[in-house]
C-alpha positions in Angstrom: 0.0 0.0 0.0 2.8 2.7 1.0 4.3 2.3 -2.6 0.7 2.8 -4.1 0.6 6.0 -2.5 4.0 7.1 -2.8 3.2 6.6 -6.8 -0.4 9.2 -6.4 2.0 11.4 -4.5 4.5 11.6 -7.6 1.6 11.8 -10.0 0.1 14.4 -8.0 2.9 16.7 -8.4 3.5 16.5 -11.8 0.3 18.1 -12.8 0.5 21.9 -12.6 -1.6 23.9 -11.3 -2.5 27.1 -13.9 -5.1 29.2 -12.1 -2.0 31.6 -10.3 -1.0 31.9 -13.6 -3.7 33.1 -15.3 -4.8 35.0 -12.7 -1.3 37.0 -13.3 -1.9 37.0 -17.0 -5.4 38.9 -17.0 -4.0 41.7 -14.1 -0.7 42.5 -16.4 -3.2 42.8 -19.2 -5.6 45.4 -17.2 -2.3 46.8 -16.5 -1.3 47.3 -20.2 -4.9 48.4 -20.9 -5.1 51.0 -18.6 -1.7 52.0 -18.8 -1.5 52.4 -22.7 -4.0 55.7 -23.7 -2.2 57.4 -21.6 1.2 56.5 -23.3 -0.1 57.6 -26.3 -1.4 60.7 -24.9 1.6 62.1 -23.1 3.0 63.9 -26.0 5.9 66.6 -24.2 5.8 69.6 -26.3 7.5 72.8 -25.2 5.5 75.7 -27.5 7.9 78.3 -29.2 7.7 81.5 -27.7 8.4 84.8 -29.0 10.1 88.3 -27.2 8.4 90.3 -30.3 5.5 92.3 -29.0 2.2 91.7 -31.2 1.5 94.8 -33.0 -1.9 96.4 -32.2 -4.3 96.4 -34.8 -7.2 98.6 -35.4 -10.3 97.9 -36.6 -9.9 99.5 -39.3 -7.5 97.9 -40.5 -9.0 94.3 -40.7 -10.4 93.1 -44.0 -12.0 89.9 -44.4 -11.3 87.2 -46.9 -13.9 84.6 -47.2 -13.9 81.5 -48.8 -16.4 78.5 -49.3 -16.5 75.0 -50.2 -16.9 75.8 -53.8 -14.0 78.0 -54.0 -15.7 81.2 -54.7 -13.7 84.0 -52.8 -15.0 87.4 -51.2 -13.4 90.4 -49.9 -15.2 92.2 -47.6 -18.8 90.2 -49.1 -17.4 91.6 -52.3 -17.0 88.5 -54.8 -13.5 88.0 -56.3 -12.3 86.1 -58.7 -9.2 83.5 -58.3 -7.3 85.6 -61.3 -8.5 89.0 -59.7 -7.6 88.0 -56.3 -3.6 88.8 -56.2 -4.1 92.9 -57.5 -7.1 93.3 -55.0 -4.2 92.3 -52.3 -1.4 94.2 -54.1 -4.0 97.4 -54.0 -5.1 96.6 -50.2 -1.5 96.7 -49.3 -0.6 100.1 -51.4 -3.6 101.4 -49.6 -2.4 100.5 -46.2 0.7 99.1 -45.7 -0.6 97.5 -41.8 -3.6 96.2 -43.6 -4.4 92.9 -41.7 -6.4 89.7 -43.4 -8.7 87.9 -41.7 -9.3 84.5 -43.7 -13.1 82.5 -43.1 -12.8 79.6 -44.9 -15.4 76.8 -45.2 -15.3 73.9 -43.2 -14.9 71.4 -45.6 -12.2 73.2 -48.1 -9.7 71.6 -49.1 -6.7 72.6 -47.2 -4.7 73.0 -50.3 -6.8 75.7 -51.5 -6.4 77.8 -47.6 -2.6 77.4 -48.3 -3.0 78.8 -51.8 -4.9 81.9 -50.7 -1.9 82.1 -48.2 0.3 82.2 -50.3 -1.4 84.6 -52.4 -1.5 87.3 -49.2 2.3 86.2 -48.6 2.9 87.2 -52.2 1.4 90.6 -51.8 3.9 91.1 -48.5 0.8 90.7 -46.2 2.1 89.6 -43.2 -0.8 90.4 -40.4 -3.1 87.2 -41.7 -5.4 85.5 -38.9 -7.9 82.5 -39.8 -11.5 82.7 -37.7 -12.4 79.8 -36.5 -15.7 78.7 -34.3 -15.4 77.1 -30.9 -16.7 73.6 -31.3 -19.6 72.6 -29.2 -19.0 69.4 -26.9 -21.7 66.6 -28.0 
């Protein structure tokens, strides 16, 4: 009989119990779960600053350039056309040299076409150029 259960003994102990284990496994993989958004997230950025003092501008000043999702421009609600568009700068700039832009683009424009109107304004030496934008609304 003792050799009988000195045998269940030995066979008893080479089964392994998992449980522990997989206990571990699923608490490292809350872990990583939890722990990874916020990886991704944690972007350091240190934002460029500048000593130059922001001129003021007056009202005045400000002209607006509008433009919507089927390209058709306006200065001021005035309608302009693309091959128009870089004298109407040129003259806004020999009129007032500290003429500032404000550009309202569409929503869905193309971004190409925003960078081609600003290119156009850095082409007539306009450098005080803004872009409205509208504060979104949380859902």
């Amino acid at each position: 009989m003792r050799r009988y259960s000195q045998r269940h003994n030995l066979s008893t102990l080479s089964e392994i119990n998992i449980t522990p284990l997989l206990d571990l496994a699923f608490v490292l993989l809350i872990i990583f779960m939890i722990t990874t958004p916020l990886l991704e997230n944690s972007v350091n950025l240190i934002i460029p600053s500048s000593g130059a003092a922001n001129a003021p501008v007056t009202p005045g000043q400000v002209q607006t350039i509008s433009i919507d999702r089927r390209e058709a421009l306006r200065i001021n609600d005035k309608p302009v056309t693309a091959a128009d568009l870089p004298a109407r700068l040129t003259e806004l700039k020999r009129a007032n040299p500290e003429v500032a832009i404000v550009i309202r683009p569409d929503r869905d424009l193309p971004v190409q076409k925003l960078v081609s109107l600003m290119d156009a304004l850095q082409r007539a030496q306009i450098s005080k150029v803004g872009i409205a934008t509208k504060a979104e609304t949380n859902r």
